[in-house]
N, C-alpha and C positions, 0 to 999 in steps of 0.2 A: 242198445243192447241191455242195458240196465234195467230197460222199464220191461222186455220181453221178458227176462228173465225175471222179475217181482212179479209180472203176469202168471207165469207158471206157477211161480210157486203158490200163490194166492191159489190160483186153479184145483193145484194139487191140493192143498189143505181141504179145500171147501171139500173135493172129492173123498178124501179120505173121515173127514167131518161124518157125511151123507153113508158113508161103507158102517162105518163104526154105529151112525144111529139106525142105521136098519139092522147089522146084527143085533144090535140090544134090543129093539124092536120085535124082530124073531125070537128072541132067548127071553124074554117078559111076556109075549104072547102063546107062543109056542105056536104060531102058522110060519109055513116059510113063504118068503115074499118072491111072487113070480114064480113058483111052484112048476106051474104047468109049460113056463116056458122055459125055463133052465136049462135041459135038454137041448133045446135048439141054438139057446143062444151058446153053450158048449160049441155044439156043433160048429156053430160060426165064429165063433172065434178062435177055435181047431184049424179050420182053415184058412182063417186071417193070417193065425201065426205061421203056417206050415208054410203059405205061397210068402209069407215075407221070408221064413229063414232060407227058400229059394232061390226065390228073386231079387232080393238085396245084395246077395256076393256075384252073381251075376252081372248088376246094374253098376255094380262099383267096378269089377273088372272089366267091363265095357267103357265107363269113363274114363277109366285112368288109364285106358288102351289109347284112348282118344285123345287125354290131356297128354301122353307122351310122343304120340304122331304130330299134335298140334307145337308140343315145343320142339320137336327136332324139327317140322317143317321152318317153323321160325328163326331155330339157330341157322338152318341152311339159308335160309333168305338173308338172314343178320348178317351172317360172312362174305353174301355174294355183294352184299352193298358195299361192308368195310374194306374188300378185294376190288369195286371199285373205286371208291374215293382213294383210296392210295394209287390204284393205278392212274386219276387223273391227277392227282398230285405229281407223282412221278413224270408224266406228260408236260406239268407246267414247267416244271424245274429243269425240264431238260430243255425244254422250248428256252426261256429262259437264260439258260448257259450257251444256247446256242448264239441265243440275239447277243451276249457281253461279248463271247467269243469272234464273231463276225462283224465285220464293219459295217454302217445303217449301208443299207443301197440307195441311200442317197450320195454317196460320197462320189468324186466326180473323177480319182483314180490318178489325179495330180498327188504328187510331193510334196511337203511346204521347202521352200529357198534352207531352210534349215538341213533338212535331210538330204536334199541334193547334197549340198555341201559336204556334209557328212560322209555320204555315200562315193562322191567323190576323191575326197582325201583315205577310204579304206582303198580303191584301189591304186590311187598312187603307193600306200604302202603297201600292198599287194607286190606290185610292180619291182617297187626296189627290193624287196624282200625274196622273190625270183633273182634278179640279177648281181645281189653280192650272196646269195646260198642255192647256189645251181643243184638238180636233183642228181642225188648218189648215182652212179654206175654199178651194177654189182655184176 
Protein backbone atom coordinates (compact mmCIF):
# COMPACT_ATOMS: atom_id res chain seq x y z
CA UNK A 1 0.00 0.00 0.00
CA UNK A 2 2.93 2.09 0.76
CA UNK A 3 4.77 1.75 -2.40
CA UNK A 4 1.21 2.41 -4.41
CA UNK A 5 0.68 5.31 -2.81
CA UNK A 6 4.69 6.80 -3.13
CA UNK A 7 3.90 5.68 -6.85
CA UNK A 8 1.21 8.21 -7.20
CA UNK A 9 2.41 10.52 -5.67
CA UNK A 10 5.73 10.62 -7.61
CA UNK A 11 3.28 10.20 -10.82
CA UNK A 12 1.58 13.24 -9.72
CA UNK A 13 4.45 15.48 -9.15
CA UNK A 14 6.16 14.67 -12.37
CA UNK A 15 2.54 15.50 -14.09
CA UNK A 16 2.15 18.53 -12.38
CA UNK A 17 6.26 19.30 -13.12
CA UNK A 18 5.33 18.63 -17.16
CA UNK A 19 1.67 21.16 -16.65
CA UNK A 20 3.60 23.88 -15.11
CA UNK A 21 6.67 23.63 -17.79
CA UNK A 22 4.43 23.93 -20.63
CA UNK A 23 2.46 26.64 -19.24
CA UNK A 24 5.77 28.68 -18.84
CA UNK A 25 6.58 27.33 -22.24
CA UNK A 26 3.25 28.96 -23.66
CA UNK A 27 3.76 32.27 -21.51
CA UNK A 28 7.75 32.76 -22.80
CA UNK A 29 6.86 31.79 -26.32
CA UNK A 30 3.48 32.97 -26.76
CA UNK A 31 2.26 29.80 -29.15
CA UNK A 32 -0.27 27.53 -27.31
CA UNK A 33 0.70 24.12 -27.15
CA UNK A 34 -1.82 21.63 -29.04
CA UNK A 35 -3.65 24.57 -30.25
CA UNK A 36 -5.55 22.73 -32.83
CA UNK A 37 -6.46 19.98 -30.71
CA UNK A 38 -7.82 21.43 -27.60
CA UNK A 39 -11.08 21.61 -28.81
CA UNK A 40 -11.45 17.89 -29.17
CA UNK A 41 -9.58 16.83 -26.42
CA UNK A 42 -12.16 19.28 -24.41
CA UNK A 43 -14.64 17.54 -25.97
CA UNK A 44 -13.27 14.22 -24.71
CA UNK A 45 -12.75 14.66 -21.71
CA UNK A 46 -16.44 16.41 -21.34
CA UNK A 47 -17.54 13.13 -22.03
CA UNK A 48 -15.19 11.11 -20.03
CA UNK A 49 -16.25 13.25 -17.12
CA UNK A 50 -20.14 13.29 -17.83
CA UNK A 51 -20.42 9.22 -18.42
CA UNK A 52 -18.16 8.86 -15.12
CA UNK A 53 -20.39 11.38 -12.82
CA UNK A 54 -23.35 8.73 -14.43
CA UNK A 55 -22.05 5.81 -14.30
CA UNK A 56 -20.12 5.63 -11.13
CA UNK A 57 -23.34 6.28 -8.69
CA UNK A 58 -24.93 3.83 -10.63
CA UNK A 59 -22.08 1.19 -10.42
CA UNK A 60 -21.82 1.75 -6.77
CA UNK A 61 -25.61 1.39 -6.05
CA UNK A 62 -25.56 -1.80 -7.97
CA UNK A 63 -22.56 -3.23 -5.79
CA UNK A 64 -23.61 -2.46 -2.75
CA UNK A 65 -27.29 -3.96 -3.79
CA UNK A 66 -25.25 -6.88 -4.36
CA UNK A 67 -22.80 -6.87 -1.41
CA UNK A 68 -26.15 -6.45 0.83
CA UNK A 69 -28.16 -9.51 -0.95
CA UNK A 70 -24.67 -11.35 -0.68
CA UNK A 71 -24.46 -10.77 3.30
CA UNK A 72 -28.09 -11.45 4.08
CA UNK A 73 -27.89 -14.61 1.81
CA UNK A 74 -25.02 -15.41 4.17
CA UNK A 75 -26.50 -14.40 7.47
CA UNK A 76 -29.33 -16.86 6.28
CA UNK A 77 -27.18 -19.80 5.56
CA UNK A 78 -25.02 -18.78 8.85
CA UNK A 79 -28.23 -19.30 10.92
CA UNK A 80 -29.46 -22.36 9.24
CA UNK A 81 -26.04 -24.11 10.11
CA UNK A 82 -25.99 -22.64 13.73
CA UNK A 83 -29.86 -23.92 13.93
CA UNK A 84 -28.45 -27.04 13.03
CA UNK A 85 -25.58 -27.81 15.07
CA UNK A 86 -27.61 -27.02 18.06
CA UNK A 87 -30.29 -29.03 16.84
CA UNK A 88 -27.81 -32.03 16.75
CA UNK A 89 -26.51 -31.15 19.91
CA UNK A 90 -29.75 -31.39 21.36
CA UNK A 91 -30.27 -34.82 19.65
CA UNK A 92 -27.07 -36.24 21.38
CA UNK A 93 -27.94 -34.96 24.76
CA UNK A 94 -31.05 -36.47 24.63
CA UNK A 95 -29.92 -39.81 23.08
CA UNK A 96 -27.63 -39.51 25.77
CA UNK A 97 -30.05 -39.16 28.94
CA UNK A 98 -31.96 -41.49 27.34
CA UNK A 99 -29.06 -44.31 27.36
CA UNK A 100 -28.16 -43.14 31.53
CA UNK A 101 -31.76 -43.29 32.01
CA UNK A 102 -32.60 -46.92 30.59
CA UNK A 103 -30.90 -50.03 31.50
CA UNK A 104 -28.14 -51.41 28.66
CA UNK A 105 -30.35 -54.17 26.83
CA UNK A 106 -27.88 -56.25 27.75
CA UNK A 107 -29.17 -56.72 31.23
CA UNK A 108 -30.72 -60.29 31.58
CA UNK A 109 -33.98 -58.87 33.80
CA UNK A 110 -32.79 -60.92 36.86
CA UNK A 111 -32.51 -59.14 40.45
CA UNK A 112 -29.31 -59.37 42.44
CA UNK A 113 -30.11 -61.92 45.94
CA UNK A 114 -29.77 -58.32 47.40
CA UNK A 115 -32.92 -56.81 45.99
CA UNK A 116 -34.96 -59.94 46.34
CA UNK A 117 -34.32 -59.64 49.79
CA UNK A 118 -35.03 -56.37 49.95
CA UNK A 119 -37.99 -56.47 47.93
CA UNK A 120 -39.22 -59.20 49.96
CA UNK A 121 -39.05 -57.84 53.45
CA UNK A 122 -41.14 -54.39 51.84
CA UNK A 123 -43.86 -56.71 51.50
CA UNK A 124 -43.79 -58.47 54.72
CA UNK A 125 -43.99 -54.96 56.13
CA UNK A 126 -46.65 -54.24 53.64
CA UNK A 127 -48.42 -57.16 55.02
CA UNK A 128 -48.29 -56.30 58.70
CA UNK A 129 -48.75 -52.87 58.18
CA UNK A 130 -52.51 -53.90 56.42
CA UNK A 131 -53.25 -56.10 59.33
CA UNK A 132 -52.64 -54.12 62.67
CA UNK A 133 -54.19 -50.60 60.62
CA UNK A 134 -57.14 -52.11 58.70
CA UNK A 135 -58.72 -49.46 56.07
CA UNK A 136 -61.21 -46.67 57.64
CA UNK A 137 -64.99 -47.21 56.99
CA UNK A 138 -66.59 -44.08 56.32
Amino acid sequence: MVAFLTTVLVLSSVAMAALLAAKHWELTTGRIFLAEKRPQIGDLSHRFLRTLETRLPLLARLYSERALEWLRNSARVGLAHTLLAVEQWLERTLHTLRYRITPPSSATGQASAFLREVAEHKKRLSRRIRKEFPPLEI
